[in-house]
N, C-alpha and C positions, 0 to 999 in steps of 0.2 A: 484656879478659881474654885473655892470650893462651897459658896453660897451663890452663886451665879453671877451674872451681870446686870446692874440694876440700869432698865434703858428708862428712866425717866431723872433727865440731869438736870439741876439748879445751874443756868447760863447764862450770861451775858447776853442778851439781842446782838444777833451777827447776820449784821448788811444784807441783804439779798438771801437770804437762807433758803426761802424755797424757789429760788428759779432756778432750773437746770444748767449747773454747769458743767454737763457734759451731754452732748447734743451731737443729732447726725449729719451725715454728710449726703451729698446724690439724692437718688431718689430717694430715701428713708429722708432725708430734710424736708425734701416736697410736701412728701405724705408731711411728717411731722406738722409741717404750716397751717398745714388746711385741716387737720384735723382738732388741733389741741385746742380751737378758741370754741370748738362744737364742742369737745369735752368738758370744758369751763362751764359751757352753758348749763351744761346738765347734772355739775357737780362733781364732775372728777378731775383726776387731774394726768397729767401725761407723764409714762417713766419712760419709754423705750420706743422703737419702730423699729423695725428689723424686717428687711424682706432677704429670704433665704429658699433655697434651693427643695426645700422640705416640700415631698408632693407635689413634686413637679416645680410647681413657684408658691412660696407662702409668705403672706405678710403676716407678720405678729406685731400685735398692738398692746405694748403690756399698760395698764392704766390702776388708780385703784380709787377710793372715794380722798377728800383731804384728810380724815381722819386713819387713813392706811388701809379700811376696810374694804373688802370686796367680794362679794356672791358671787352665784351660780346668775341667780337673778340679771344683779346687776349688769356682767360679760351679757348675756343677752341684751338687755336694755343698750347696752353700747355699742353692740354690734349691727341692732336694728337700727339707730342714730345714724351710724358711721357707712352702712351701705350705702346708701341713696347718693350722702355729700359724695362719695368715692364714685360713684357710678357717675357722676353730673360734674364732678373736677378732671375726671380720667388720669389720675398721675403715672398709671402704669400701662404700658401700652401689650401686654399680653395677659393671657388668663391665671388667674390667681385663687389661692384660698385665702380668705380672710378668716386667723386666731386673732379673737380678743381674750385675755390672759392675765390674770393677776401678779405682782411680783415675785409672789411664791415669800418663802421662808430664806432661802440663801440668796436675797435679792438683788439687784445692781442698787449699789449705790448712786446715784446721779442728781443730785442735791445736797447743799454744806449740812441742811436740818438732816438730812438722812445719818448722814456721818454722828452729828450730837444723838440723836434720836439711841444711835446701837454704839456709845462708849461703850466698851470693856470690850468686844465682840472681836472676833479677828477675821480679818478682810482679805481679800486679796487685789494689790492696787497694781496699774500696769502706768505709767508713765509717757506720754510724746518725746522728751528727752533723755539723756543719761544723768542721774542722779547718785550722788556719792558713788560712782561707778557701773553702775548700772540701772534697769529699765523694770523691772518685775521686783514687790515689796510686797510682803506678806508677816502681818502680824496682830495684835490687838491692838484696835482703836484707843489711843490714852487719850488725846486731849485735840480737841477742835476750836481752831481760832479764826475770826476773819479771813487769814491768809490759805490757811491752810491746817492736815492734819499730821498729827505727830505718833508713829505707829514704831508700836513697840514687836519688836521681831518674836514669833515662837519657832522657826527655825533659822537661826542664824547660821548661817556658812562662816566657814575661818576666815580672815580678814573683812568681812562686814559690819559695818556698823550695828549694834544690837536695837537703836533709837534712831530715827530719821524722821525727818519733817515733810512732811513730802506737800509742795505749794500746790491751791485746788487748781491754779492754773496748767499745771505740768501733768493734771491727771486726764488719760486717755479713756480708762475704763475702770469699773473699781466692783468690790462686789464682796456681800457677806460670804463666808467658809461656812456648812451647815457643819454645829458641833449639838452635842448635847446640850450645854450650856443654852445656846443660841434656838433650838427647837424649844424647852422650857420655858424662856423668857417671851420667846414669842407666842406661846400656847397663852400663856401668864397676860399679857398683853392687848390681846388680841381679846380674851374673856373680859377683861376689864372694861375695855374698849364699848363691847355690846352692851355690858352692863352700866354703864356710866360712871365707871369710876375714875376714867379719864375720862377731861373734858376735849373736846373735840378741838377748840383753837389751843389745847394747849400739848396736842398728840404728835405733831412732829409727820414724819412718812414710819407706820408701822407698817412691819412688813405681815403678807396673809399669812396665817398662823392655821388655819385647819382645813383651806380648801385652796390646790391652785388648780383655780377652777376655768373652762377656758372653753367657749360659743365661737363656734366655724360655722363662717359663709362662705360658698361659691362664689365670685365676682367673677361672672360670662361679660368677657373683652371680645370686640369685635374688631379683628383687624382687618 
């Protein structure tokens, strides 16, 4: 690629584009429930939950604005929101940190619009099934359809297919490669974004482009 990747694609309307079709499971579902109709409320929208071992136990709440943006500001603003409902739901029955966290730049993909949004970009996708022989696909994003996306390999192993389709249903976890290319477009992007050169219903999930900026709470559990 030697002009970059241009993430603003002339597309078909495709079904359901911004609900997540890739969502958690256990308690990270829980959380997910109770939290994402309070981030609705206040204008963002929900990419991730993750609770993990970090610091003892940490929940990470990654979220950003619907225009892909997200502050220093904002993480605060959402973390203030999101204590209380968690304090008053209790989904986690021991003590936690609470990371609210923007996508970042090498973001998960977890929406079909995320996928259109970073054409040309190359991803790395993991699958629930075996596909053309295997479970782990890594390549540039060609072409997103209803069904699914069509990812063109940049390291193909001998006997792989170099082009696979890979259906949004079979995908388990997916997620942009940080390349040059990919840091530019999103700088590129993301300026645009502030400045209004995109319009906001027509921006897709951009990924944060110059802060992954990220407000911790304590959350004191009383067992």
């Amino acid at each position: 690629m030697t002009d970059g990747a241009n993430t603003e694609h002339e597309t078909a309307p495709i079904e359901g584009a911004d609900e997540r079709i890739i969502t958690e499971t256990g308690v990270d579902a829980r959380v997910a429930g109770i939290i994402e109709p309070v981030l609705e409320s206040i204008g963002f929208r929900l990419v991730r939950v993750r609770l993990s071992g970090l610091n003892g136990l940490t929940l990470q709440i990654m979220t950003e604005r619907h225009d892909g943006t997200m502050t220093v500001e904002d993480c605060e603003l959402v973390s203030r929101t999101l204590s209380p409902v968690l304090d008053v739901e209790d989904p986690i029955d021991r003590h936690y940190h609470l990371e609210v966290s923007s996508p970042g730049i090498d973001r998960p993909l977890v929406r079909k619009s995320d996928f259109v949004t970073w054409i040309g970009h190359i991803a790395k996708i993991d699958t629930s099934a075996v596909l053309e022989g295997r479970k782990k696909f890594r390549g540039r994003i060609a072409e997103v359809s209803a069904e699914g996306v069509t990812v063109e390999s940049d390291q193909a192993s001998y006997g792989d297919k170099p082009v696979v389709e890979v259906p949004f249903e079979m995908i388990s976890e997916a997620r942009l490669i940080l390349t040059d290319d990919l840091i530019r477009d999103a700088l590129r992007r993301d300026k645009d974004l502030r400045e209004g050169r995109i319009r906001e219903d027509s921006a897709g999930a951009a990924g944060e482009a110059e802060e992954a900026s990220t407000a911790g709470q304590e959350q004191t559990k009383q067992n």
